[in-house]
Structure formats: C-alpha cells, structure tokens
C-alpha positions in Angstrom: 86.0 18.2 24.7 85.5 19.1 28.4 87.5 21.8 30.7 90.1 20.6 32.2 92.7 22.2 35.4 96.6 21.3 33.4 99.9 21.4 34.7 102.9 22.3 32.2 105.6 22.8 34.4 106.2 22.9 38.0 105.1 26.2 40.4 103.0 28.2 42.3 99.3 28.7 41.4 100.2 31.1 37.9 101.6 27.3 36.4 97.2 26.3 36.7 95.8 26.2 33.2 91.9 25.6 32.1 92.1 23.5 28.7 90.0 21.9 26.8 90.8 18.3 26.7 89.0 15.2 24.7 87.7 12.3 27.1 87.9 8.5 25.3 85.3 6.7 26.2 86.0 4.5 29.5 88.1 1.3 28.8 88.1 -2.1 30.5 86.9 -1.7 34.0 86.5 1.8 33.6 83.2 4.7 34.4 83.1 7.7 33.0 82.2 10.3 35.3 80.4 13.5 35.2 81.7 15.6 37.9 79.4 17.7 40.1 81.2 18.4 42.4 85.9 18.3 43.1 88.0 18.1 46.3 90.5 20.3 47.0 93.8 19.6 49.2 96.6 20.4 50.3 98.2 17.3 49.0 97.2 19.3 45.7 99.8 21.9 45.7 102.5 19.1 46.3 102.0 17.7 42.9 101.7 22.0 41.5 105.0 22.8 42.9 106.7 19.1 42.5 107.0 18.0 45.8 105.7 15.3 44.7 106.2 14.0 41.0 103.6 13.4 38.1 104.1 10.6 36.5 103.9 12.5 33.3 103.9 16.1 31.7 101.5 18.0 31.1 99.0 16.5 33.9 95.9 17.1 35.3 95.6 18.0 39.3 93.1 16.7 42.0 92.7 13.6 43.9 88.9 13.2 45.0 85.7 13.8 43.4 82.0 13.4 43.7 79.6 12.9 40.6 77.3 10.4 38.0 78.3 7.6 35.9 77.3 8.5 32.2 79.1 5.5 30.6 80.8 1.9 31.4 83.7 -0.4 30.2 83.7 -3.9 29.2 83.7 -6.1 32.4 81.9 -3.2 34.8 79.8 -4.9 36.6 79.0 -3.3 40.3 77.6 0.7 38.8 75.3 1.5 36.1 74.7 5.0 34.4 72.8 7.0 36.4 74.4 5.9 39.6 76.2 8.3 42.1 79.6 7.3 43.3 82.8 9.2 44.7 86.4 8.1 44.6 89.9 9.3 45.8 92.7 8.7 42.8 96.1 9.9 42.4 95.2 13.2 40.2 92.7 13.7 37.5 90.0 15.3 39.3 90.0 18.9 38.0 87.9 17.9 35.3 84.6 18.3 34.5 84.1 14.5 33.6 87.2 11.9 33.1 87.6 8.1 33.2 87.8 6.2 36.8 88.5 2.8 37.9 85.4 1.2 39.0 87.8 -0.8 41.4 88.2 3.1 42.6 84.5 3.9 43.1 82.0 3.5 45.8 78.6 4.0 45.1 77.2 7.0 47.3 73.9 6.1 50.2 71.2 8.3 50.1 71.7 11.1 53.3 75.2 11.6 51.5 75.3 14.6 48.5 77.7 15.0 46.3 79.6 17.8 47.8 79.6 16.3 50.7 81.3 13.2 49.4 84.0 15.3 47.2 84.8 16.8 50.9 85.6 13.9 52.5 86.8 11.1 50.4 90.6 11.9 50.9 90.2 13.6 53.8 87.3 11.0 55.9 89.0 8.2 54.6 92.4 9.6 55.7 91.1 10.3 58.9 89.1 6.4 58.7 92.3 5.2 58.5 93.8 7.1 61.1 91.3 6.6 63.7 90.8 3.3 63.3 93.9 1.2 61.5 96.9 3.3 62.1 96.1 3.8 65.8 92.5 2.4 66.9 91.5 5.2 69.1 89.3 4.3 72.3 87.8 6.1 75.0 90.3 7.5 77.8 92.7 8.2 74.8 94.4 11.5 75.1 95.3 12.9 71.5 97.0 15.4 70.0 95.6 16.5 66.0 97.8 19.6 64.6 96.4 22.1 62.3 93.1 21.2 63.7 91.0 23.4 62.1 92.0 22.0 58.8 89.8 19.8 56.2 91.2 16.9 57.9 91.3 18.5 61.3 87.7 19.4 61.3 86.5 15.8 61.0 89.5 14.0 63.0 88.7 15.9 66.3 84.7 15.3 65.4 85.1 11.8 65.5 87.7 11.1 67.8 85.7 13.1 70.1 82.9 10.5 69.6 85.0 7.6 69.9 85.4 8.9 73.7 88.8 10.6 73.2 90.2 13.4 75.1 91.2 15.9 72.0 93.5 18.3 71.9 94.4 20.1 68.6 96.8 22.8 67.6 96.1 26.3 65.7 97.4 29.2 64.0 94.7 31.6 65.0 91.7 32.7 67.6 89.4 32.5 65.1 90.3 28.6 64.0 91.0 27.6 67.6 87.3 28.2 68.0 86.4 26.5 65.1 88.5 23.8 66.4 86.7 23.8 69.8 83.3 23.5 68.2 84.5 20.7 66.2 85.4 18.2 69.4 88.8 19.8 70.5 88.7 20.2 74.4 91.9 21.7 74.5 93.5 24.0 71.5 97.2 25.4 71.3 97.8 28.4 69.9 101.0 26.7 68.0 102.5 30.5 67.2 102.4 31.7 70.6 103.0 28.8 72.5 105.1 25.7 72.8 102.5 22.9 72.2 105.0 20.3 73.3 105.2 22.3 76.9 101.5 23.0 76.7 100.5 18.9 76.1 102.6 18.1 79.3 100.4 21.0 80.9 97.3 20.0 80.2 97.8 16.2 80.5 99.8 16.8 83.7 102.8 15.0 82.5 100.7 11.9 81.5 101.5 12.8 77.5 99.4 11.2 74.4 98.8 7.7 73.1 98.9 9.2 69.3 99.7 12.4 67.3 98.5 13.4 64.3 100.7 15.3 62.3 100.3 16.7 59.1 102.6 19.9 59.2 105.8 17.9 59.0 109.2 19.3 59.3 108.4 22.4 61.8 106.2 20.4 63.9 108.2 16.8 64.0 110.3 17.0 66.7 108.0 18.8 69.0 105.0 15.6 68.4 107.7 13.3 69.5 107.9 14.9 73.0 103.9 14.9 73.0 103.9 11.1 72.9 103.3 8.7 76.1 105.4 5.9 76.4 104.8 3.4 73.2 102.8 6.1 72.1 102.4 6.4 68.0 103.5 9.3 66.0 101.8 8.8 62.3 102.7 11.7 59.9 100.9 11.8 57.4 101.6 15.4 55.2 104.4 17.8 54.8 102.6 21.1 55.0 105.5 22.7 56.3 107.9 20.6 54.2 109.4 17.0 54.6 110.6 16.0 58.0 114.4 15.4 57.3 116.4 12.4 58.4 116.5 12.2 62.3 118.3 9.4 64.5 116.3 6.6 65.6 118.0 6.2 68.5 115.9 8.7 70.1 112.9 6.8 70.0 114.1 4.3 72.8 114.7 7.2 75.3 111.8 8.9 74.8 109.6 6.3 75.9 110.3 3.3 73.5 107.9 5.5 70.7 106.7 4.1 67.3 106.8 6.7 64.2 104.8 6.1 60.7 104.3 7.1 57.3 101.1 5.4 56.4 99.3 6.6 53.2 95.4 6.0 52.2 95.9 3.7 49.4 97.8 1.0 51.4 94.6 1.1 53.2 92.5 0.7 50.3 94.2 -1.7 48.0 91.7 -4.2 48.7 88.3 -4.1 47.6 86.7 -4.7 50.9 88.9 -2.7 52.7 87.6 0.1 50.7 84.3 -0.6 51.2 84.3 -1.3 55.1 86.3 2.3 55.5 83.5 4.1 53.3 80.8 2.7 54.9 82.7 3.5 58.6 82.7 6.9 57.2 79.2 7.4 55.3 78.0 6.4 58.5 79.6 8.3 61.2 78.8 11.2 58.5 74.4 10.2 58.6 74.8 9.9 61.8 75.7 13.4 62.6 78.4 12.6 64.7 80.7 14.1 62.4 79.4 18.0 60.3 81.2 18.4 57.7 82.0 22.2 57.0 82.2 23.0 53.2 82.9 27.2 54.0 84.4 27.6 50.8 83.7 26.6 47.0 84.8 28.1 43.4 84.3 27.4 39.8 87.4 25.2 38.1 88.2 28.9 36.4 89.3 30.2 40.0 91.5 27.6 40.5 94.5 29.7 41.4 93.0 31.9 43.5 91.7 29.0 45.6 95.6 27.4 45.8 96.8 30.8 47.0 94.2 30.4 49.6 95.1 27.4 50.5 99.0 28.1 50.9 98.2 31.0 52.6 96.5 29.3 55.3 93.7 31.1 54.8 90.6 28.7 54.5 89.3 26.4 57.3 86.8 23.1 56.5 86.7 21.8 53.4 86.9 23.7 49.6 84.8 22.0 46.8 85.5 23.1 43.1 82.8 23.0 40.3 83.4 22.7 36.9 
C-alpha cells in the first residue's frame, strides 16, 4: 500500500484526501515508478473542482512527475530498474509510486534532477510546444506572455527571450512583475492597474504582437485579441480565470485577419519521436542555462490542500514540487 492524494467528489481543496491505496504490479508496457519528487498545476485544480472531468470516481490528481523505475511489464524494452525518467500523464501523480506507460516516459540526462524535471514536464513541454510548434518564435518577434510570473510564465519569457524575442508579460503584482523582469520580460503590465491591450499598442508603438500567450482565459480573451499584429496568433492554452465563452468569428477578419487556437500538449506528443525531440529541446535549453528554473515552493503530499489554496489564491510564483 502506498499514500495516495484521492478525489471523492468535486470541490475546493477540503474534497483532497491522503489514502492508502494498493499498486498492481506494472502491466504490458508499463514502469512502476517510485516518485521522488510531483508537479503541481494549475491544470490541477480543474480536475478538483470539475472543470474538467475524471474519467472515473474516486481518482487520483496530478499530471507530471519525476522519479526511478523499480519494476517493468512484458514488452518494456527502452528503461530498466534503476533508471531515472519523468513523464507528463493525465492524473495519477499524487502518489508516492504508481504505474506509467513507458510510451509516456523519457529517460532523464545527467545535469537534470529530479525536481527539476517534475517542474517542468507540463509546464517546459507546454512552453516547447508553444515556442516552437504552435507559433515558431524568431528573433525580432514581439510577444506578449500573461501571468508571466507563473510556472509556465517563468520559463516562456526565459526562453523566448533567448530565442531573440522582444517579451513583454503581464502581472498581478510589483513583486511578480520583477520576478518577471528577471526572468526575460523587457516590458511587464501591471494587468490590475492597467489596460494591457492599451499598454501593448504603447510600448510597441502601434506595431502590436506576432503571438499571445494566454492562459488566464475568459477575463483576458478579448483584450489578447486587440494585442495581435495583423495574421498574428492568439493560442490559449488554460482557463485560469474560467473558459473563454463563445465569441463571433467574424471579428477575426477586421482585426487584422487573426488566427486563434486551442492546442493541448499531448497532440504534440502523440508520437514517440515527437516526444523525444521536445524533451531533448527542453533538457537542453534547461543544461544550458538559458532557461533557471525557480522551484520557490515545495510540501509534503499531506499539505496538499494548503498548497491548492495557494495556488488559487495566486499566491506562489515558479514552480511547486510535492513529495510524498
């Protein structure tokens, strides 16, 4: 039996429960992991509350994680015990060991620790992604990343910044918007006291940006359309803020003939090599030290709650790594 973070019923934080729960050992093409070290996002407190749906109740939260193979499945061929590998999966991962796909797991490089890869397996490949397939950023882009001093934020504006981009990111404080300027933002709006739409056209004088990043959703939607250049790209990819409601096409052709998407990491990674190409893009840029990643905050599976109320509250910056 091993503890276990389960979900009964939909809710805020008080619905989190550590149980005990029995492990089989791994199936067909499966590695049993023993976790050292868990992810935490905000994508996390969807599934909590039911914005998004289990597939089944009761079910156990988390969607990256970081630790070593103790046993393998018929047909596992590319990990042994022993080795180190990471993975991003939909839920699971509050667990102090559990059954993974190996089709699911990368094998981690020396120069990259375990914490470091439950940090940034959902959020570096969602920012892989980002950067590179949904909109390949270049130098002499100008681009706008909200909630920049977020998990994702923190290593978006890093790396775009490298890439030769002109980076401006949004913020709901003094203290993040400096985080966020020593991250790779050279420009950050203070989204509570200013309108960042009017603010872009400031400081781009009127030349607007080739992408947006949005993760806030609803409040933030309309506003990142009237950031965008002409043919610029809008890609939303969370709902912080809630879901951004049906809105009229038609309003992309005025507005400078725009493109808007939805894109999600594992249409990026339903193909073996595709996965590996986007973690080694990303266990590189990491070695390199072009892109610090921040882990300011970390708790034991136990404090689960508290670290979701956290979270909600807006109240962490970088990323938050659970231990069991």
């Amino acid at each position: 039996m091993v503890a276990a973070v389960r979900v009964h019923e939909y809710g805020g934080p008080e619905v989190l429960r550590v149980e005990e729960v029995e492990v089989p050992p791994p199936g067909r093409g499966e590695i049993r992991v023993r976790q050292t070290a868990i992810g935490l996002n905000y994508i996390d407190t969807y599934f909590r509350s039911g914005l998004y749906k289990a597939p089944q109740m009761p079910f156990t939260l988390g969607n990256e994680a970081a630790g070593e193979v103790t046993a393998v499945g018929e047909g596992v061929a590319t990990v042994k015990p022993g080795d180190r590998v990471a993975y991003v999966v939909t839920l699971g991962c509050y667990a102090a060991e559990r059954n993974v796909p190996e089709a699911l797991a990368v094998k981690l490089p020396d120069g990259i620790s375990d914490e470091v890869a439950a940090a940034i397996m959902l959020k570096g490949m969602t920012t892989e992604y980002l950067l590179h397939r949904t909109y390949k950023v270049k130098a002499g882009d100008t681009i706008l990343m909200h909630a920049a001093a977020g998990g994702v934020g923190l290593i978006l504006c890093q790396w775009a910044k490298h890439l030769g981009a002109t980076v401006i990111g949004t913020a709901g404080s003094a203290d993040k918007a400096e985080l966020a300027r020593q991250n790779g933002c050279d420009h950050v709006i203070l989204y509570r006291e200013e309108d960042f739409a009017a603010r872009v056209k400031e400081i781009t004088g009127g030349a607007l940006c080739q992408v947006v990043y949005d993760g806030v959703g609803q409040q933030t939607f309309a506003g990142s359309l009237d950031c965008l250049a002409p043919l610029g790209v809008l890609a939303s990819f969370g709902s912080a803020s809630g879901p951004v409601k049906s809105f009229d096409l038609g309003v992309l052709g005025p507005k400078g003939s725009l493109f808007v998407t939805r894109p999600t990491l594992f249409t990026f990674t339903a193909r073996r090599h595709w996965l590996d190409e986007m973690a080694a893009n990303l266990f590189g840029v990491v070695r390199s030290g072009a892109v610090k990643v921040a882990i300011n905050h970390r708790a034991k599976l136990a404090d689960v709650a508290d670290v979701h109320r956290a979270l909600e509250g807006r109240d962490t910056t970088g990323a938050t790594i659970l231990t069991p």
